[in-house]
C-alpha positions in Angstrom: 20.4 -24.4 -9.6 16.6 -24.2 -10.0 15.0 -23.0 -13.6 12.5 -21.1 -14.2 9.9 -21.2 -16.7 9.3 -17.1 -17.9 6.2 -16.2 -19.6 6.0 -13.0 -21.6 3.2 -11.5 -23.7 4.7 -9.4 -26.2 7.7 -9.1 -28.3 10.3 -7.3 -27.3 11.9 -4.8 -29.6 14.2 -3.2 -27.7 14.3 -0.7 -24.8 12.8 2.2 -27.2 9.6 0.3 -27.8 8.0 0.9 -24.6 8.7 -2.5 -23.0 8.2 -2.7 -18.9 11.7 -1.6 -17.4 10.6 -3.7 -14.3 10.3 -6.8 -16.6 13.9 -6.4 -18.4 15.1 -5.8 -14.5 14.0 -8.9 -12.6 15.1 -11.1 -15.8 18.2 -9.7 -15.3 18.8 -10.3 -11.5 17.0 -14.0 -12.5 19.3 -14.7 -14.8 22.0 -14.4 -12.9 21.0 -16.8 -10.8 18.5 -19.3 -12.1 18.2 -21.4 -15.8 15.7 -19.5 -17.3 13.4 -20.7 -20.5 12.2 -17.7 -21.7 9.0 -17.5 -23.8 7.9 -14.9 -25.9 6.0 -14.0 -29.4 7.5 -12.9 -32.2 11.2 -12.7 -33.2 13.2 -13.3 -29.9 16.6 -12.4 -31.6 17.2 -9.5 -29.2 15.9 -11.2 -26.0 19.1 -14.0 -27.1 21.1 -11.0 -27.2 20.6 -9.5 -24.0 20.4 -13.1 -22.1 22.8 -15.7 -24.1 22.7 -18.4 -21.6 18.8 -18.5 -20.9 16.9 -21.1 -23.4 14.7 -18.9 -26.1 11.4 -19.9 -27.0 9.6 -17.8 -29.4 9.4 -17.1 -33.4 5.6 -17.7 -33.1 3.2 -15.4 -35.0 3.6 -11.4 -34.0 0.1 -10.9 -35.0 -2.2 -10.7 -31.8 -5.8 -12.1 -32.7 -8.3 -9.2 -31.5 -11.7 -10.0 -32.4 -14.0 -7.1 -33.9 -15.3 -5.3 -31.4 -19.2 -5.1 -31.0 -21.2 -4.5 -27.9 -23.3 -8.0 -28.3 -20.2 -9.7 -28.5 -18.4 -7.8 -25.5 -21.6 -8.6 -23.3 -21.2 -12.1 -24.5 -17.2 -12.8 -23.1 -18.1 -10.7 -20.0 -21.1 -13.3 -19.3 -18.9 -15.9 -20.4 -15.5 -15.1 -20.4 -13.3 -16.2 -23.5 -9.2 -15.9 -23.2 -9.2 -15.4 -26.8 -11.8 -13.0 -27.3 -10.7 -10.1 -24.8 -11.9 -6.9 -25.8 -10.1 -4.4 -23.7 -7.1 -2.7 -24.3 -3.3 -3.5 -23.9 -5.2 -7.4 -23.7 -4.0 -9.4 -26.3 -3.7 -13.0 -27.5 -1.5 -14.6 -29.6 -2.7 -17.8 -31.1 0.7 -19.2 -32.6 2.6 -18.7 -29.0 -0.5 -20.7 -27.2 0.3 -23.2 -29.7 3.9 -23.0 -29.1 3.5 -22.7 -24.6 1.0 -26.5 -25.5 3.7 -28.1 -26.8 6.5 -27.7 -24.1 7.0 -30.5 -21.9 10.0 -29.2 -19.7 10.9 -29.4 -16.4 10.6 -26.1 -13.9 11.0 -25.6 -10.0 9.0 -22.5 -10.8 7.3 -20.3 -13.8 7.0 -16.7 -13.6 4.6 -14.8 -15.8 4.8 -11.1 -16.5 1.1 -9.6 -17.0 -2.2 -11.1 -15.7 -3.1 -11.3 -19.2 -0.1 -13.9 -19.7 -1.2 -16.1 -17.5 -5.2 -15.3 -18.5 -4.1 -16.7 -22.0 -1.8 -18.9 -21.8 -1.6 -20.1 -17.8 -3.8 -23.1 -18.1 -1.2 -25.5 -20.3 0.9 -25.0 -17.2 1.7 -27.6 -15.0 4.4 -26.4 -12.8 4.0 -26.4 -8.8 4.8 -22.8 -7.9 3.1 -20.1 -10.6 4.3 -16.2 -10.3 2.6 -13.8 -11.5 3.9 -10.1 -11.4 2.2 -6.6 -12.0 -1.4 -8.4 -12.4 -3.3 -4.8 -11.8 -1.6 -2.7 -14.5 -4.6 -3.3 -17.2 -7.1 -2.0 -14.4 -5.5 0.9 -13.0 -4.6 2.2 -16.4 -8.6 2.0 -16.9 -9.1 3.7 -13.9 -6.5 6.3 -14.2 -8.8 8.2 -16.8 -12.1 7.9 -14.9 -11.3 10.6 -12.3 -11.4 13.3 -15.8 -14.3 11.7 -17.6 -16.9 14.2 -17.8 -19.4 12.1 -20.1 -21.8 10.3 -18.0 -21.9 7.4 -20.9 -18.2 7.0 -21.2 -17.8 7.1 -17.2 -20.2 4.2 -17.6 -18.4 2.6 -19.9 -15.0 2.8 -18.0 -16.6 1.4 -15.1 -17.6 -1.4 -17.1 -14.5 -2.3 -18.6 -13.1 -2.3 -15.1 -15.5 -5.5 -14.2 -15.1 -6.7 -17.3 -11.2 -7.4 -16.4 -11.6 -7.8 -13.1 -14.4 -10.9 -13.9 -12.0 -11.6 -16.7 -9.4 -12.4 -14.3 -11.5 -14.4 -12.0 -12.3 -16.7 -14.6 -8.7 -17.7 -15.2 -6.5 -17.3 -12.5 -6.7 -20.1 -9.9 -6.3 -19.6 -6.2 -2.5 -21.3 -5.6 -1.1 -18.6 -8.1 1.1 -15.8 -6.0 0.9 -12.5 -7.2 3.4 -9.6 -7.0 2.0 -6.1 -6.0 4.1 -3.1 -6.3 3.1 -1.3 -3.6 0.6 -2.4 -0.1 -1.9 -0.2 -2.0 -1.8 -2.0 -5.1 -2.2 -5.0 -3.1 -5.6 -4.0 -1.0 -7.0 -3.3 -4.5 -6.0 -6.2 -6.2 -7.1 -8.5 -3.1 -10.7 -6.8 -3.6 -10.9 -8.7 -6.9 -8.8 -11.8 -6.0 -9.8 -12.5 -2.5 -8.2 -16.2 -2.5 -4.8 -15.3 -3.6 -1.4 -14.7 -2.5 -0.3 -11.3 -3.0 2.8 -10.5 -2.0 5.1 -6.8 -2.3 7.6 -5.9 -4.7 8.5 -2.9 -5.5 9.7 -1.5 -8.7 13.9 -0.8 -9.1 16.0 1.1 -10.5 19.6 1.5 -12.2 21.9 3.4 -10.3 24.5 4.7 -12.5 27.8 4.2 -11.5 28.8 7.9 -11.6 31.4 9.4 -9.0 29.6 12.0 -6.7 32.4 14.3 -6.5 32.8 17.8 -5.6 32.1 18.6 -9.2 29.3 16.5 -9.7 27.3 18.5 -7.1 28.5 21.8 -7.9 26.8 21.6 -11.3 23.8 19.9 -10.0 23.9 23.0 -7.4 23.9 25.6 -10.1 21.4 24.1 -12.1 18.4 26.3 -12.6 16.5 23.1 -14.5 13.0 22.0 -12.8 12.7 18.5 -15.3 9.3 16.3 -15.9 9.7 13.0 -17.3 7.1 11.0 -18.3 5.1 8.8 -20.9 3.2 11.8 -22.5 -0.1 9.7 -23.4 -0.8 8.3 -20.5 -3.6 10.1 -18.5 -2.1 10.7 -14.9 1.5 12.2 -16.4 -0.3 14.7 -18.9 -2.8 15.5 -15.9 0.1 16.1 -13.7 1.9 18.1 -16.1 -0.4 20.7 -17.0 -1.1 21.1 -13.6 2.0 21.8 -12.6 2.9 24.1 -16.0 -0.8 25.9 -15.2 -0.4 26.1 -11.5 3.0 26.1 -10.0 5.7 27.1 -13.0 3.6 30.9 -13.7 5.2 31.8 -10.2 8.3 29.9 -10.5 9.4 31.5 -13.8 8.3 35.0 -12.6 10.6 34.8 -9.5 13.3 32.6 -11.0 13.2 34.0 -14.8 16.6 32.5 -15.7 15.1 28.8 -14.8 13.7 26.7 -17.3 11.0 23.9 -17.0 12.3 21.0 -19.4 9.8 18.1 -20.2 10.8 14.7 -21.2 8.8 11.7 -22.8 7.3 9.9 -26.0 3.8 9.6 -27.2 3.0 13.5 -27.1 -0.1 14.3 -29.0 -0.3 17.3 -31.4 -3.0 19.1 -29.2 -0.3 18.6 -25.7 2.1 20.3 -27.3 -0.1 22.9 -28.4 -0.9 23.5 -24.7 3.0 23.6 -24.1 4.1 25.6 -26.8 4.2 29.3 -26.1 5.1 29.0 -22.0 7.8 31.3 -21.4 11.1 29.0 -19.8 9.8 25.7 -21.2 11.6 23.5 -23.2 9.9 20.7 -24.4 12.6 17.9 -25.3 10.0 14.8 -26.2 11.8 11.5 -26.7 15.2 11.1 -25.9 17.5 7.8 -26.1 19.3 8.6 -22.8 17.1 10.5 -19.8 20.2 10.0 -17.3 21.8 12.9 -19.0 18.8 15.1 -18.7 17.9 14.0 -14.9 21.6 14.7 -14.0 21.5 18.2 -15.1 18.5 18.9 -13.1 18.0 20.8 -9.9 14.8 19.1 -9.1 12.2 16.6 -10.8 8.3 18.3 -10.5 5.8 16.3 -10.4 2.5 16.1 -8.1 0.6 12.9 -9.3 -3.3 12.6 -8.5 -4.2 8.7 -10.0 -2.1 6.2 -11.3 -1.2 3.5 -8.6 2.4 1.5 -8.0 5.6 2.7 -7.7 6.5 5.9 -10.1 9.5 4.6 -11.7 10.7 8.6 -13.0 10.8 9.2 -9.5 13.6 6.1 -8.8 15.6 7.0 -11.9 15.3 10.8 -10.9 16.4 9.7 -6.8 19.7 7.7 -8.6 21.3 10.2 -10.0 21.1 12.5 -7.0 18.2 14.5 -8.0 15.0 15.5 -5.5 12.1 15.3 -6.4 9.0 17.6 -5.3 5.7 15.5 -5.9 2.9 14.9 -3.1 1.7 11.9 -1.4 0.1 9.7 -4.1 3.2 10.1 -6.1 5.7 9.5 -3.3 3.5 5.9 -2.7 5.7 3.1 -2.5 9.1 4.8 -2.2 10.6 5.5 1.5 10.9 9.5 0.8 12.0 11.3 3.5 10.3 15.4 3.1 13.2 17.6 3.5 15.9 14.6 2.5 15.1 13.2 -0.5 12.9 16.2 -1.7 9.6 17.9 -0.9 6.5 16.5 -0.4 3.8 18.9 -0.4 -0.2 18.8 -1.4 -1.6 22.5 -1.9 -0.8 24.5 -5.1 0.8 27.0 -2.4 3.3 24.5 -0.6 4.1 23.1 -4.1 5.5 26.6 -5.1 6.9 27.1 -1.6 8.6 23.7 -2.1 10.3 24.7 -5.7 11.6 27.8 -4.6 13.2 25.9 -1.0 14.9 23.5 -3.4 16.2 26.3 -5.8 17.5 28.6 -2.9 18.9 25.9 -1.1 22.4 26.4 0.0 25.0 24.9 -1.5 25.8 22.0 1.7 22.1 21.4 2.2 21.7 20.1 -1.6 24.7 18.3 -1.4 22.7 16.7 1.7 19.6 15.9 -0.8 21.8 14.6 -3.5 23.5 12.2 -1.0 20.5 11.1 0.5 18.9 10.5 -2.8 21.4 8.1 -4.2 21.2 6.4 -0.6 17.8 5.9 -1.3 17.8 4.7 -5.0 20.4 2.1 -4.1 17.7 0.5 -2.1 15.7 0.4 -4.9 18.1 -0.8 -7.1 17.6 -3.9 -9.5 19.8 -6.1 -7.8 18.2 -5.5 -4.2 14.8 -5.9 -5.7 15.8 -9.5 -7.5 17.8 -10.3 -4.2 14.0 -10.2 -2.9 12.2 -12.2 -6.0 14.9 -14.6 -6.2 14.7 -15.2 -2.1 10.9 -15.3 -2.4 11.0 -18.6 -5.2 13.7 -20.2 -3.6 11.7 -20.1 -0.3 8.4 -21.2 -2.5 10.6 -23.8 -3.9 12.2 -25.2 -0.4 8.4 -25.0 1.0 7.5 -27.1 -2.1 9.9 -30.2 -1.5 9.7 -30.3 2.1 5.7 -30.1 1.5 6.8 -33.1 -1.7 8.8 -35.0 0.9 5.8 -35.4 3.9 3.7 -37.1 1.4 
């Protein structure tokens, strides 16, 4: 049995806090298979809940050290970068938990870190033959994501700047024999702009697949559901951009035709001034942060949601796919997933086809939805967590036999 080395940067805190679903999947399918040693800042009490058998390193300082921010000093680490001065956000660096990743001296067939800036911090103490590194291009595309809605010419600059700024960030401290794990072939191309010399290799994002029984009462309800849902984080850029437009655009004529449906909207984070904009729409129901969003995807007809930036796999649309429910979205937000138009929902581009696609879905007959709720659970079972770690797990133990036989020749 190999074992891995598993570098986090953050605490975890539980599901509610926000921490990457796609992290908390592939540890799972790992540990099922693999010894893992998993390190991570902070308190790792509820990690050793979740994964009793795996090796816990952690209980180092929660406190990230962020340096205060100036512009002399942010042109000084972008000429020269520093791993623990990094002045963009969602970049952090623990000091206590580089102390604590310096003074392990185990033995791994493989270490897998989750976050470029992991392995930006912390990557250099490590000596282990075959280095992972997964979702290396969130920090940039979350940049980028707001860029397409800045209006200031200064703070367009700026973004643009802080772009490089990661990008030459990452230069500096990733070496070439490093693999890293795109989402999507798009994510890739962009990511193989800005690292050129490295491996980058597809994974896409999974799902859970509740194990409910779709039976003949299961998809009468779905059928009679009047719910159009939107489920999203509700402060990050391309999710409020692509709800407004679709509560400013498409619901007007949806809830004029349809006046008994209602447009239900799902997520943390709102700001005062988004609800504001929400409050007041006739047939919207805005729900905010909820502990279970199966429930609330399951009683939908349909998930809305047209996405215009954002990059990788949209992971609503998965969890909305495994519980049997279509989703009508266009081309950027159906990147990455295998979505068939007219089987697994609607995917339309113009304000008019979106409408068109709504309505098709709500006056659907009774055996053709049964035909999309079928085919979506057929799709979300290839997406599912243990499919996707089938293919991470296949991936290191092929890196790992290459390795040896590599190891042996010499």
């Amino acid at each position: 049995m190999h074992k891995l080395k598993i570098v986090l940067n953050e605490p975890f805190r539980g599901m509610t806090s926000g921490w990457p679903v796609r992290y908390m999947g592939f540890l799972h399918e790992l540990s099922r298979k693999y010894r893992l040693s998993i390190f991570a800042p902070g308190n790792t009490a509820l990690l050793r809940a979740r994964f009793p058998e795996a090796e816990l390193c952690g209980n180092s300082p929660e406190i990230p050290f962020r340096p205060a921010f100036s512009n002399l000093g942010y042109l000084r680490s972008f000429l020269r970068p520093d791993r623990t001065k990094v002045f963009v956000p969602d970049c952090c660096f623990y000091p206590g938990f580089r102390e604590l990743l310096g003074k392990d001296a185990g033995a791994y067939d493989a270490s897998v870190y989750f976050g470029l800036d992991a392995f930006s911090g912390y990557g250099d103490l490590d000596k282990t033959a075959i280095r992972l590194c997964d979702l290396c291009d969130s920090t940039v595309r979350h940049i980028e994501a707001g860029i397409r809605n800045i209006s200031s010419p200064v703070q367009l600059l700026k973004n643009r700047f802080d772009v490089a700024y990661v990008n030459k960030f990452h230069r500096a401290f990733l070496p070439h024999d490093v693999y890293l794990l795109a989402t999507t072939s798009a994510d890739a191309a962009s990511i193989s702009r800005t690292l050129p010399k490295n491996k980058i290799l597809v994974l896409p994002n999974g799902t859970s697949v509740p194990a409910n029984t779709v039976d003949a009462g299961f998809c009468l309800n779905k059928f009679k559901s009047a719910v159009v849902v939107f489920l999203g984080f509700l402060d990050y850029r391309p999710n409020i951009t692509s709800l407004l437009y679709s509560l400013e655009n498409i619901w007007p004529s949806i809830h004029q035709k349809y006046p008994n449906a209602r447009f239900r909207i799902i997520g943390r984070n709102s700001s005062a001034s988004l609800k504001e904009k929400i409050a007041g729409i006739e047939g919207v129901d805005f729900v905010g942060e909820v502990e279970d969003i199966y429930p609330f995807l399951t009683d939908a007809k349909l998930f809305l949601a047209p996405m215009f930036s954002g990059g990788g796999i949209k992971n609503k649309f998965l969890e909305s796919l495994s519980v049997g429910t279509p989703v009508v979205t266009n081309a950027e937000g159906a990147a990455g997933i295998d979505m068939v138009s007219g089987q697994h929902g609607i995917i339309a581009e113009s304000k008019t086809d979106l409408i068109t696609a709504v309505e098709t879905l709500l006056d659907s007959s009774e055996e053709c939805y049964t035909s999309y709720i079928s085919n979506c659970i057929t799709l979300a079972k290839k997406y599912s967590w243990e499919a996707m770690g089938k293919k991470l797990c296949g991936l290191i133990d092929e890196l790992v036999s290459k390795t040896r036989r590599e190891e042996f020749r010499e």
